[in-house]
ROROTOR-153801 format. One record per residue (C-alpha): x, y, z. Coordinates in steps of 0.5 Angstrom, whole numbers, plus 500, padded with zeros to 3 digits. Example, Ala and Ser with C-alpha at 12.3 -4.5 7.8 and 13.67 -1.06 7.14 Angstrom:
<rs>
<r><xx>525</xx><yy>491</yy><zz>516</zz></r>
<r><xx>527</xx><yy>498</yy><zz>514</zz></r>
</rs>
This chain:
<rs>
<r><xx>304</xx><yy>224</yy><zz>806</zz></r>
<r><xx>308</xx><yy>217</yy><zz>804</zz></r>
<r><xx>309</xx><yy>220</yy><zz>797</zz></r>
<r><xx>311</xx><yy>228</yy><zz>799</zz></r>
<r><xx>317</xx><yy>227</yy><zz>799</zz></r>
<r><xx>319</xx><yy>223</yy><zz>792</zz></r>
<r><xx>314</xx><yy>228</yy><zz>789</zz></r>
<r><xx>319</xx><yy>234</yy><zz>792</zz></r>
<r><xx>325</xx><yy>231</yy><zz>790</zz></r>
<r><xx>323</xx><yy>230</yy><zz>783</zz></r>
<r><xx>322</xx><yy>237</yy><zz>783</zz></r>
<r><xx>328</xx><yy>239</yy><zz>787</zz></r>
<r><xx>332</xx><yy>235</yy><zz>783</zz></r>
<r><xx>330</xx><yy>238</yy><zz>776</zz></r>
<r><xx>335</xx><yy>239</yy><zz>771</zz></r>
<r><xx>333</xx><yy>246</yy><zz>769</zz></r>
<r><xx>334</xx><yy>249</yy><zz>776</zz></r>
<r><xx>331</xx><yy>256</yy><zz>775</zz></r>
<r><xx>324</xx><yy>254</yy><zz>778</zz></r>
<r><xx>320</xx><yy>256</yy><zz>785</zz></r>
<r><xx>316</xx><yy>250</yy><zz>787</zz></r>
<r><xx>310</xx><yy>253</yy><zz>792</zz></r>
<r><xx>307</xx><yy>248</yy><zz>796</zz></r>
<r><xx>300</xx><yy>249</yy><zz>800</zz></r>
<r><xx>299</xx><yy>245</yy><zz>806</zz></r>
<r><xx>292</xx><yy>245</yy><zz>807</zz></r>
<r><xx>291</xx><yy>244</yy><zz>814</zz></r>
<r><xx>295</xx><yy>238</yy><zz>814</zz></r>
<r><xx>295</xx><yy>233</yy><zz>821</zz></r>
<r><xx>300</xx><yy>228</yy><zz>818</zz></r>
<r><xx>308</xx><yy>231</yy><zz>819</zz></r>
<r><xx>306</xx><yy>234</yy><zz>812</zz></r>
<r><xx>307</xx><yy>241</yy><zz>814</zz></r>
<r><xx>314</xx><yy>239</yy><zz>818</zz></r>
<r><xx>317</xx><yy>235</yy><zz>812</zz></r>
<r><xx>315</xx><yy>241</yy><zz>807</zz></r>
<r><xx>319</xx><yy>247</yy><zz>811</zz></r>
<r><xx>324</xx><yy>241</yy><zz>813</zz></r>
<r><xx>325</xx><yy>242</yy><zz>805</zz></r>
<r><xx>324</xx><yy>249</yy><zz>805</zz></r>
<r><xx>330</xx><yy>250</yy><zz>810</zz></r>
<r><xx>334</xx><yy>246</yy><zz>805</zz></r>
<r><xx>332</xx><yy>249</yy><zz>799</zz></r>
<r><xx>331</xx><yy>256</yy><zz>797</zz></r>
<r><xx>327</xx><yy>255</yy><zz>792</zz></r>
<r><xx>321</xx><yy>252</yy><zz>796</zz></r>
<r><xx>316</xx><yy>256</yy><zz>799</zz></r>
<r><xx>310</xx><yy>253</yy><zz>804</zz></r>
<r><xx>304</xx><yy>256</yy><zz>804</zz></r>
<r><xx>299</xx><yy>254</yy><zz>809</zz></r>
<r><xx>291</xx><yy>254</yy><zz>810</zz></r>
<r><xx>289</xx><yy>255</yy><zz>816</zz></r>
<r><xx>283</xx><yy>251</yy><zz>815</zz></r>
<r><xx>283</xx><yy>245</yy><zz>811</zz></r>
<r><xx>280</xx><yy>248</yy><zz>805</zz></r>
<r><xx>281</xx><yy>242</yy><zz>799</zz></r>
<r><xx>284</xx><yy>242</yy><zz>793</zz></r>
<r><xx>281</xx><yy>248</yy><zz>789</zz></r>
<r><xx>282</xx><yy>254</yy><zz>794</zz></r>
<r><xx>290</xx><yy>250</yy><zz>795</zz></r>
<r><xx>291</xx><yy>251</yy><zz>788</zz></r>
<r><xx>287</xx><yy>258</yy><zz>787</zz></r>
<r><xx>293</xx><yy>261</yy><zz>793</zz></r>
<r><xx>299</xx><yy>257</yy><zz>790</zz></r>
<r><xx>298</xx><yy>259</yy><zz>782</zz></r>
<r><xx>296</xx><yy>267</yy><zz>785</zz></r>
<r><xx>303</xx><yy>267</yy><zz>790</zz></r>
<r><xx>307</xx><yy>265</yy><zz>784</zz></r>
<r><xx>311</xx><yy>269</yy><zz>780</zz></r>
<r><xx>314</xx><yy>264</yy><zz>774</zz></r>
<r><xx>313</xx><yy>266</yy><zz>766</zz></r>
<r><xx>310</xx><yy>259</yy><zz>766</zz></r>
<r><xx>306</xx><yy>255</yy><zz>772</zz></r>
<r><xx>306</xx><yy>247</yy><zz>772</zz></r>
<r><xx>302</xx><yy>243</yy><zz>777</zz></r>
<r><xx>303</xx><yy>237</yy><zz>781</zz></r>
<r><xx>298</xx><yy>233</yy><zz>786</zz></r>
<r><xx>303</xx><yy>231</yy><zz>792</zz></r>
<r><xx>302</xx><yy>223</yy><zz>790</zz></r>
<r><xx>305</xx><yy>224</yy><zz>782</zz></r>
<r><xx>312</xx><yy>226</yy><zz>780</zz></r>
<r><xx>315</xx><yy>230</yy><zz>774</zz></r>
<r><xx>321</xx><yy>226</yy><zz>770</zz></r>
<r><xx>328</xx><yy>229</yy><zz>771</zz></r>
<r><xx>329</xx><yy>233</yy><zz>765</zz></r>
<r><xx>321</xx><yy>235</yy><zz>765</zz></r>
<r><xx>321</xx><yy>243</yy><zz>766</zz></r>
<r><xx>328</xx><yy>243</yy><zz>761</zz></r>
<r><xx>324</xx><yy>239</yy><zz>756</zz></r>
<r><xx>318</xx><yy>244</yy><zz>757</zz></r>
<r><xx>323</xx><yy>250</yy><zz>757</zz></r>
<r><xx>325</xx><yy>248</yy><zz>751</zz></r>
<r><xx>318</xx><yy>247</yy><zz>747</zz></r>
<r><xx>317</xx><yy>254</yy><zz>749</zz></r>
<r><xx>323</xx><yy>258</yy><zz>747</zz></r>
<r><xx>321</xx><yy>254</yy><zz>741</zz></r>
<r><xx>314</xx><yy>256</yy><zz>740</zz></r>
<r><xx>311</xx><yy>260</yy><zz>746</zz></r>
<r><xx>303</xx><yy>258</yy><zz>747</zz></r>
<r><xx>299</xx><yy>259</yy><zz>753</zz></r>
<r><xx>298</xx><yy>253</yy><zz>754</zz></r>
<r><xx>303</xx><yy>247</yy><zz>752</zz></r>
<r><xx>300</xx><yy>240</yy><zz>755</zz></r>
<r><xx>305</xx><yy>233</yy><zz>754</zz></r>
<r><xx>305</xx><yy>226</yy><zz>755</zz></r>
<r><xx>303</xx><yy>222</yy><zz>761</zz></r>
<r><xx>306</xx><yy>216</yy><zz>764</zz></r>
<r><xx>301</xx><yy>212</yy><zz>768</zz></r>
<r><xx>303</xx><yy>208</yy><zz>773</zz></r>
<r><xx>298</xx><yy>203</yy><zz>775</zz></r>
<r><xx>299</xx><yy>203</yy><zz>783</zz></r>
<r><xx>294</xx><yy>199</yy><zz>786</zz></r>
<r><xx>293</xx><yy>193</yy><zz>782</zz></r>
<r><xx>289</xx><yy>197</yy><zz>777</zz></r>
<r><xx>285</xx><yy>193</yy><zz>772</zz></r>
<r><xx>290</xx><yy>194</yy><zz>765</zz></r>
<r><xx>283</xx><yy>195</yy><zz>761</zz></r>
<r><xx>282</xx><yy>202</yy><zz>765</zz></r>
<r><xx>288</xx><yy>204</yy><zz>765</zz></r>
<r><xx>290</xx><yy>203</yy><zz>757</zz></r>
<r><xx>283</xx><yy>207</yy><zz>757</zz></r>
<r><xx>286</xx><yy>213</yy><zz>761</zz></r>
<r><xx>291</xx><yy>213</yy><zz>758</zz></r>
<r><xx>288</xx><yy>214</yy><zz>752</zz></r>
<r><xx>285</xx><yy>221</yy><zz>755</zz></r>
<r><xx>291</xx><yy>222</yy><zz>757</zz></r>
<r><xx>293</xx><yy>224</yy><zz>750</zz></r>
<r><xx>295</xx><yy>230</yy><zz>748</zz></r>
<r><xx>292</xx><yy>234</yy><zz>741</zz></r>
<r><xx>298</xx><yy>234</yy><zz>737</zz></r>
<r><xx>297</xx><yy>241</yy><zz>734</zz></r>
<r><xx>295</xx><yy>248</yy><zz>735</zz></r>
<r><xx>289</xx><yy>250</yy><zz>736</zz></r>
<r><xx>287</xx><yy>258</yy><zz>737</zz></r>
<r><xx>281</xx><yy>262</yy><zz>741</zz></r>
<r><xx>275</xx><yy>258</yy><zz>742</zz></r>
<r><xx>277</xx><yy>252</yy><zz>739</zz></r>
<r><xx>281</xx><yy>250</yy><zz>745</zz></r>
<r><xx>275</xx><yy>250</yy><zz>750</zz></r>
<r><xx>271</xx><yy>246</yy><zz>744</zz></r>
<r><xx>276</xx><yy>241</yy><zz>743</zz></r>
<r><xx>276</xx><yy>239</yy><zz>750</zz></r>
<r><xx>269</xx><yy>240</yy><zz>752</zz></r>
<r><xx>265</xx><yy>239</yy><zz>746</zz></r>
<r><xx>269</xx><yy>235</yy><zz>742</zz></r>
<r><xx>273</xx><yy>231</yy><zz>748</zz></r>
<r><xx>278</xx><yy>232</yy><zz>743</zz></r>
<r><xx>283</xx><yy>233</yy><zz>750</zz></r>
<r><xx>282</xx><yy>231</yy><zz>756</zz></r>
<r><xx>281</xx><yy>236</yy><zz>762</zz></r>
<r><xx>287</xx><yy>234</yy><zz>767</zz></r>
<r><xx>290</xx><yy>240</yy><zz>770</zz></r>
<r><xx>297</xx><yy>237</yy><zz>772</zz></r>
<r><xx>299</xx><yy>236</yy><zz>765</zz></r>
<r><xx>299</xx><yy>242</yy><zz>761</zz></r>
<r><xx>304</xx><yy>249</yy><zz>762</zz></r>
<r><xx>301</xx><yy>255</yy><zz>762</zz></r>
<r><xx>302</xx><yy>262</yy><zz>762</zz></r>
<r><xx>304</xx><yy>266</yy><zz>768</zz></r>
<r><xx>300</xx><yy>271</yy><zz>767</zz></r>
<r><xx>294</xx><yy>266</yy><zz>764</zz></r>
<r><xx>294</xx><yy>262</yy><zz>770</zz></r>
<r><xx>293</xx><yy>268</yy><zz>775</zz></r>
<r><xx>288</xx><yy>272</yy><zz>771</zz></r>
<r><xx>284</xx><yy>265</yy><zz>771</zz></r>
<r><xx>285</xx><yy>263</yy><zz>778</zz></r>
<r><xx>284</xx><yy>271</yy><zz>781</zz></r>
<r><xx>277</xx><yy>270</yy><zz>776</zz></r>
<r><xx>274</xx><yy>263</yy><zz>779</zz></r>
<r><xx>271</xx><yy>263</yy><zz>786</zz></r>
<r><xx>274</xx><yy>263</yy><zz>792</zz></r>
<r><xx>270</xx><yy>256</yy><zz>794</zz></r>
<r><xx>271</xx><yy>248</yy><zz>796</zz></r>
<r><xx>270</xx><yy>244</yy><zz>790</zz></r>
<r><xx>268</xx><yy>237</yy><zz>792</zz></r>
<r><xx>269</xx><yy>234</yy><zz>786</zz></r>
<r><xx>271</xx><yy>236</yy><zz>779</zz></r>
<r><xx>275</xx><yy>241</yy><zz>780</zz></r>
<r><xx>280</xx><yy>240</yy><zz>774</zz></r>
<r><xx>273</xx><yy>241</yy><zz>771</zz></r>
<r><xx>272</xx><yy>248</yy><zz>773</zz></r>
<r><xx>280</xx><yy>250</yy><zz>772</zz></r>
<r><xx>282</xx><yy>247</yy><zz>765</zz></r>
<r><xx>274</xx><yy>251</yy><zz>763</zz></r>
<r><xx>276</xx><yy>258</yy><zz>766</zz></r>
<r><xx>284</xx><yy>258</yy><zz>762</zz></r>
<r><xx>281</xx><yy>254</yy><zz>758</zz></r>
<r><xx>276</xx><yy>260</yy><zz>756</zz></r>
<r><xx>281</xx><yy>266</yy><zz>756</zz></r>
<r><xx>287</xx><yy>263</yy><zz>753</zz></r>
<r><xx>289</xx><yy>264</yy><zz>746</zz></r>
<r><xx>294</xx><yy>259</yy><zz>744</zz></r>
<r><xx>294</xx><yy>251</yy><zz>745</zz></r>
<r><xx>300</xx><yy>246</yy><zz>743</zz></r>
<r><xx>300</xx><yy>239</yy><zz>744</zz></r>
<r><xx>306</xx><yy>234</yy><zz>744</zz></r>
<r><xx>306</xx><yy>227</yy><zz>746</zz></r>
<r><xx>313</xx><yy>226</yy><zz>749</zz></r>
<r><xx>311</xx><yy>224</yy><zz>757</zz></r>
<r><xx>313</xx><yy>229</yy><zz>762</zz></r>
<r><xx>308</xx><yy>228</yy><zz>768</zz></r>
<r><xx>307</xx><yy>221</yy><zz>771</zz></r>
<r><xx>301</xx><yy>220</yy><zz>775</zz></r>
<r><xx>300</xx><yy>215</yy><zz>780</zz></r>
<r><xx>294</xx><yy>212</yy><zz>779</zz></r>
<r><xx>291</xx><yy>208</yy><zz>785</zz></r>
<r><xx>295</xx><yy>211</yy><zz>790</zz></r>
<r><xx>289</xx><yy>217</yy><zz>791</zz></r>
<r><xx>281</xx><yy>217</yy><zz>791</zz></r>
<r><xx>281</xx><yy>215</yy><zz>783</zz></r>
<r><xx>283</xx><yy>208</yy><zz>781</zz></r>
<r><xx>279</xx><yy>204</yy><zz>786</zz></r>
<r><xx>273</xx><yy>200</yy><zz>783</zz></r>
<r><xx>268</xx><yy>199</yy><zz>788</zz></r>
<r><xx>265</xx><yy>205</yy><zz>792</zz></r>
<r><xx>259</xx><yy>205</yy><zz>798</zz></r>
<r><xx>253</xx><yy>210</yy><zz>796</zz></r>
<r><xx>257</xx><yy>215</yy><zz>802</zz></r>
<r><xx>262</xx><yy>214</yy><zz>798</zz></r>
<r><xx>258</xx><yy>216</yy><zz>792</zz></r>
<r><xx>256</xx><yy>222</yy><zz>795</zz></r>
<r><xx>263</xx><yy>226</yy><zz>793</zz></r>
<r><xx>262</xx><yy>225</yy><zz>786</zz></r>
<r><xx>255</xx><yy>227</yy><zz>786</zz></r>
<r><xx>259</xx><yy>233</yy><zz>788</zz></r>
<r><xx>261</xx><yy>234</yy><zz>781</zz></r>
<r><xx>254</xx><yy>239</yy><zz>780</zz></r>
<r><xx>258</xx><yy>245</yy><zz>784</zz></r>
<r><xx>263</xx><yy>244</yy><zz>780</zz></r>
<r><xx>258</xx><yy>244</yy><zz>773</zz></r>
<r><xx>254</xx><yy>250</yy><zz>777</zz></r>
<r><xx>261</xx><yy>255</yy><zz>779</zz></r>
<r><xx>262</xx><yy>254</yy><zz>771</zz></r>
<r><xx>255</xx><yy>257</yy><zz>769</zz></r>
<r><xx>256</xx><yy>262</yy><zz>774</zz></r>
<r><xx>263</xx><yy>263</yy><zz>771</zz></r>
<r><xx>260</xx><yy>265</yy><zz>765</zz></r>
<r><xx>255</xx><yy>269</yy><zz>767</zz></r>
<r><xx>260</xx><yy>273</yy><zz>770</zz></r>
<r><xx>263</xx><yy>275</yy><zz>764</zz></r>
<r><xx>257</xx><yy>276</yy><zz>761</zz></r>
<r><xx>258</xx><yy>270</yy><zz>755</zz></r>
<r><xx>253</xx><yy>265</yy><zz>758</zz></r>
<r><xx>249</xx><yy>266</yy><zz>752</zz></r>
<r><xx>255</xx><yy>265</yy><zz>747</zz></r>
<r><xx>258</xx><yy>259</yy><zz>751</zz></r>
<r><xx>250</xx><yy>256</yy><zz>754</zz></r>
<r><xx>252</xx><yy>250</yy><zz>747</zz></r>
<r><xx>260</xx><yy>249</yy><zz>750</zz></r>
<r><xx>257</xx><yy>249</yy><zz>758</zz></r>
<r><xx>251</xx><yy>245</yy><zz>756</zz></r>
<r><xx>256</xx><yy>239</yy><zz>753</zz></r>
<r><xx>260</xx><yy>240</yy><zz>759</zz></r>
<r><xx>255</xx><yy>239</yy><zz>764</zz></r>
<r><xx>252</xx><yy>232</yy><zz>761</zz></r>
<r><xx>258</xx><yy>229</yy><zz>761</zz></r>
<r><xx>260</xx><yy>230</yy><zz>768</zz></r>
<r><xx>253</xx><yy>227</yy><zz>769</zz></r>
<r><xx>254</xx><yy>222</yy><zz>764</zz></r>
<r><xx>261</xx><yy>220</yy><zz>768</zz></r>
<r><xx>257</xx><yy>221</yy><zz>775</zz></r>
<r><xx>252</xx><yy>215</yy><zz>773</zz></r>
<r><xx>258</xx><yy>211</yy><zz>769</zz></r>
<r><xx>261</xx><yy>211</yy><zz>777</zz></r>
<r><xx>254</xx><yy>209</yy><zz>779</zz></r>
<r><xx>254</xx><yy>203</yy><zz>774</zz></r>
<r><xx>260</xx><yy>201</yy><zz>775</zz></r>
<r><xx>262</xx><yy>202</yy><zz>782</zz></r>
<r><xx>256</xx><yy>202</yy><zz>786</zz></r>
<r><xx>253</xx><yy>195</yy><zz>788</zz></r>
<r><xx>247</xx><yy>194</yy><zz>786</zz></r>
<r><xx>245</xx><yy>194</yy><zz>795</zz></r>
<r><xx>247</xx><yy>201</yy><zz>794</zz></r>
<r><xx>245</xx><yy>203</yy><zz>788</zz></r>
<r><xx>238</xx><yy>206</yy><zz>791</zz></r>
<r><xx>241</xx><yy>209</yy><zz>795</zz></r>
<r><xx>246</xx><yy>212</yy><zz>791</zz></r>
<r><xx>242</xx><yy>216</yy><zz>787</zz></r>
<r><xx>238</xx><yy>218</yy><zz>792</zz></r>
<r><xx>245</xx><yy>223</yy><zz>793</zz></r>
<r><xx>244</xx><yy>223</yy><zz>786</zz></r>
<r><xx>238</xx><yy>227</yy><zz>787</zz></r>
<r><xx>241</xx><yy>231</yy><zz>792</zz></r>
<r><xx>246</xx><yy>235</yy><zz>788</zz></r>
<r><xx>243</xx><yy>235</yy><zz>780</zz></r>
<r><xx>236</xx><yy>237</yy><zz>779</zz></r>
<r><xx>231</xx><yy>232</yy><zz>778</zz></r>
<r><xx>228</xx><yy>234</yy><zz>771</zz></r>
<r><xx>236</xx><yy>233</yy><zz>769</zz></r>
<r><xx>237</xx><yy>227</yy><zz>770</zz></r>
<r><xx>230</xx><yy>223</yy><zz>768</zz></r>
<r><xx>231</xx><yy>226</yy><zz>762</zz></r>
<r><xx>239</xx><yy>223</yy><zz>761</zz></r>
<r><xx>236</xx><yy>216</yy><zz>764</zz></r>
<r><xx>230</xx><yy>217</yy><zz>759</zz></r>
<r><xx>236</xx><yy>218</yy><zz>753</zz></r>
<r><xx>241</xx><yy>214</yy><zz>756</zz></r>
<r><xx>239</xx><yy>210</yy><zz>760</zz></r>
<r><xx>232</xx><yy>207</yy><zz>760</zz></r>
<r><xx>234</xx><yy>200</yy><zz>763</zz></r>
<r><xx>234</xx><yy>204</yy><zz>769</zz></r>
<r><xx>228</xx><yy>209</yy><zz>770</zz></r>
<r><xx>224</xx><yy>204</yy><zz>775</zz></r>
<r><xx>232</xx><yy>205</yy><zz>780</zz></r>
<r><xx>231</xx><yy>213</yy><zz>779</zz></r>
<r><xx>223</xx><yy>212</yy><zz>781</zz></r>
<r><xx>225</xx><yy>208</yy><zz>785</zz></r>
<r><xx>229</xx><yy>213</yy><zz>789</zz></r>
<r><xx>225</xx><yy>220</yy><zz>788</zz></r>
<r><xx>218</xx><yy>216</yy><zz>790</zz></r>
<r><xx>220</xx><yy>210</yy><zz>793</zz></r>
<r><xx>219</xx><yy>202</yy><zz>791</zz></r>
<r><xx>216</xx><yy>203</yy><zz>783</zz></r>
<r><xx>218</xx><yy>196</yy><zz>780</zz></r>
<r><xx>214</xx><yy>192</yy><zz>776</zz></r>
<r><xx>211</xx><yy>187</yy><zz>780</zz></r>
<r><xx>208</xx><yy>193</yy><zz>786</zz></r>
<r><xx>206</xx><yy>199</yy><zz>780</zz></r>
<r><xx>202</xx><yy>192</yy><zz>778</zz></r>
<r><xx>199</xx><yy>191</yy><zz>784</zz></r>
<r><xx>197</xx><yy>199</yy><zz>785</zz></r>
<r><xx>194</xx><yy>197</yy><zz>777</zz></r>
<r><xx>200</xx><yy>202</yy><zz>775</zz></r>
<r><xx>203</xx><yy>197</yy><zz>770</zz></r>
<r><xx>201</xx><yy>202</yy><zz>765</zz></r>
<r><xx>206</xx><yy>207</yy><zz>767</zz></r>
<r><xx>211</xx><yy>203</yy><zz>769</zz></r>
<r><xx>210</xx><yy>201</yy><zz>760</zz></r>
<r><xx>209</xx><yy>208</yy><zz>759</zz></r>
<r><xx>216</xx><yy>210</yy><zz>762</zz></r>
<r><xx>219</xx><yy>204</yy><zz>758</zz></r>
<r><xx>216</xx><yy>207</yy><zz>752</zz></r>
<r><xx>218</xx><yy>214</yy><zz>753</zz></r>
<r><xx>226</xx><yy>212</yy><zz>753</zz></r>
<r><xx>224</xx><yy>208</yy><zz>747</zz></r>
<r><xx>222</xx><yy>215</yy><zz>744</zz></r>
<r><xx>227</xx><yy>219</yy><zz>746</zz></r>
<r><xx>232</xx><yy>215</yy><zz>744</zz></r>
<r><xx>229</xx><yy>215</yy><zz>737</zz></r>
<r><xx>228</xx><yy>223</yy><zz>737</zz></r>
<r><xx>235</xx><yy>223</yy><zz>739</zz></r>
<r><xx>237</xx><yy>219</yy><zz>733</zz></r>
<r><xx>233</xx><yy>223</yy><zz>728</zz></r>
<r><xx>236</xx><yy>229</yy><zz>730</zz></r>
<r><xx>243</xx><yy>227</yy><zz>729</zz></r>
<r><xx>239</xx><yy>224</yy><zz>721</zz></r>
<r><xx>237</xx><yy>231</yy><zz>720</zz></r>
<r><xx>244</xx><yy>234</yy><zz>723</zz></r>
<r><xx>248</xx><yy>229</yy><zz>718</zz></r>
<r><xx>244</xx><yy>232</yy><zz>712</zz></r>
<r><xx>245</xx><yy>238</yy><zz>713</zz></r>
<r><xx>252</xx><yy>237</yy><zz>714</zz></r>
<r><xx>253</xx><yy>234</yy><zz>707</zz></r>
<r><xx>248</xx><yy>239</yy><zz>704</zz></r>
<r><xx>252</xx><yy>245</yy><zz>706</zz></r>
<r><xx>258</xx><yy>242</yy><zz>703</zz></r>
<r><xx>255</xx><yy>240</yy><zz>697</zz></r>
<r><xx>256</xx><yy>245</yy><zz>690</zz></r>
<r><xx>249</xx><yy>246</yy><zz>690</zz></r>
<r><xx>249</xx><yy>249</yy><zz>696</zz></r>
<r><xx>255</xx><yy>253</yy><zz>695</zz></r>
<r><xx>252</xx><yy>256</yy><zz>688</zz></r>
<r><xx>246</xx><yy>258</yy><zz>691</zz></r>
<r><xx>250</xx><yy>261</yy><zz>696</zz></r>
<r><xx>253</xx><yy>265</yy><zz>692</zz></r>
<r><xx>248</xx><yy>266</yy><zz>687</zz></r>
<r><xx>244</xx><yy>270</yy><zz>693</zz></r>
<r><xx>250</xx><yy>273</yy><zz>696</zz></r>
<r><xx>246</xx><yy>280</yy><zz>693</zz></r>
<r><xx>240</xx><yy>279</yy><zz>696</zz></r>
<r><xx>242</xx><yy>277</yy><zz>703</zz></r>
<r><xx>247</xx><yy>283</yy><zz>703</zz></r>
<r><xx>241</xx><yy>288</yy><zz>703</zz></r>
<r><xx>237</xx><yy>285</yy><zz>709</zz></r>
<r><xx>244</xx><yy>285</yy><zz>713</zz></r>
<r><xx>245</xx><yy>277</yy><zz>713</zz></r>
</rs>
């Protein structure tokens, strides 16, 4: 609750007025509940909606966003704060050049005494794709390509937009990753997307769950929660019938929340903990999945993850049960997957500057005949 109110006020306090700010309490214990209607009773604008349960932040946002009524929908998590001519600014983008989706600069604030080399690398996130993009490219860009980030609270999106997307996800918690699951389902039925650097949202980091650098493997269970998020997308295309169309999309997805989830294990799990830490880890992604990542992307700690799935694999103690052998083979299977890794991106490349090449072109045209009569 410390941060509510600066977080209201800032919203209350926009230079363009004609906004509904509707907030959700999610069951709170802490006076939120009484401080929001306090607001609410002063300000019309402000609408309560309240859990009766605590249900996290997925299922808030999902009744916020269908309750709503605006031409466009903004977010705010409790702990941010807009600048004062943000909603004005966005208006004003808009009229000039309506969009589904219309994302703005960042403001990171460093609460917490935040090493600056992360938050220079957040902001670079952060950043906007400064274009337009139509259709399919807009998932593709922020997925595949990471050409965008997947933040939910610094984009504006169609009204409309928004309530077929939200009213199409699950009624469900999401422990972890829920940006992950709402940015891929608009991101999915949207059709226009702009970016413009201008820093309209300020996002406090440090002051919530992001911006601490150590965690303890209980703690690390929440971020192996990002496999619900990874499994309800799936689950969301299948639904649409597109799987099929967007499996390469989806996959691309799914290993970078993987790769983050072992980023965090590295970084801010320590090494008393890490054991223990994967073994969560097994928990909530499929073990095949994750030897196949370590294999490729991490080979130096294959003999952790056996060490987590079978018990104590090290060295010295597969020699003494004369599994030296495979402790080497192992070794050897990163070694091969990288390679193959390597190779496969060779022949991409090649491919790549043989298609653009005139040869290539010529040929093409000069079968164009032959490939229209066998429907090609």
């Amino acid at each position: 609750m410390p941060y509510l109110e600066s977080c209201l006020g800032s919203l209350l306090d926009q230079t363009f007025d004609d906004i509904e700010v509707i907030c959700v309490d999610d069951c709170s214990t802490d006076g939120s509940l009484e401080a929001l209607e306090a607001f609410s009773q002063r300000d019309s604008r402000v609408r309560v909606l309240r859990q009766p349960e605590n249900r996290g932040s997925a299922r808030a946002r999902r009744r916020g966003v269908l309750a709503s009524c605006g031409e466009y929908v903004l977010f705010s998590d409790q702990d941010d704060s807009y600048g004062r001519e943000a909603c004005e600014v966005v208006r004003q983008l808009l009229a000039e050049r309506p969009v589904d989706i219309l994302q703005y600069g960042t403001l990171v604030v460093n609460e917490g005494g935040v090493e600056q080399g992360e938050i220079a690398g957040l902001e670079s996130w952060l950043e906007p794709y400064e274009g337009i993009l139509l259709g399919r490219s807009i998932l593709d860009e922020c997925f595949v390509n990471l050409t965008f980030g997947y933040s939910i609270w610094n984009k504006a999106y169609r009204g409309e937009l928004a309530r077929r997307a939200f009213s199409s996800m699950e009624d469900v918690s999401v422990p972890l990753g829920e940006d992950n699951y709402e940015s891929f389902v608009l991101f999915y039925f949207a059709e226009t997307y702009r970016g413009v650097s201008r820093p309209l949202y300020r996002y406090h980091y440090g002051r919530g769950y992001t911006g601490h650098v150590r965690q303890t493997a209980d703690s690390f269970r929440r971020t192996c929660g990002l496999s619900v998020a990874a499994d309800l997308m799936k689950s969301f295309l299948i639904s649409e019938g597109s799987f099929d169309e967007y499996e390469e999309t989806y996959g691309a997805a799914r290993r970078h929340m993987l790769r983050y989830t072992f980023d965090r294990w590295a970084v801010e799990v320590p090494d008393s903990d890490k054991i223990e830490a994967l073994r969560y880890l097994l928990e909530s992604w499929p073990y095949v999945e994750v030897l196949e990542h370590v294999a490729e992307d991490r080979p130096r700690d294959l003999v952790g993850l056996l060490n987590a799935r079978f018990g104590s694999c090290d060295a010295e103690v597969l020699s003494a049960a004369n599994g030296q052998e495979l402790f080497d083979l192992m070794l050897e299977l990163g070694e091969l997957s990288r390679a193959c890794k390597e190779k496969d991106d060779r022949i991409a490349a090649r491919r790549q500057d043989f298609e653009g090449s005139r040869a290539y072109r010529v040929g093409r045209m000069l079968t164009s005949p032959l490939r229209r009569i066998r429907g090609e």
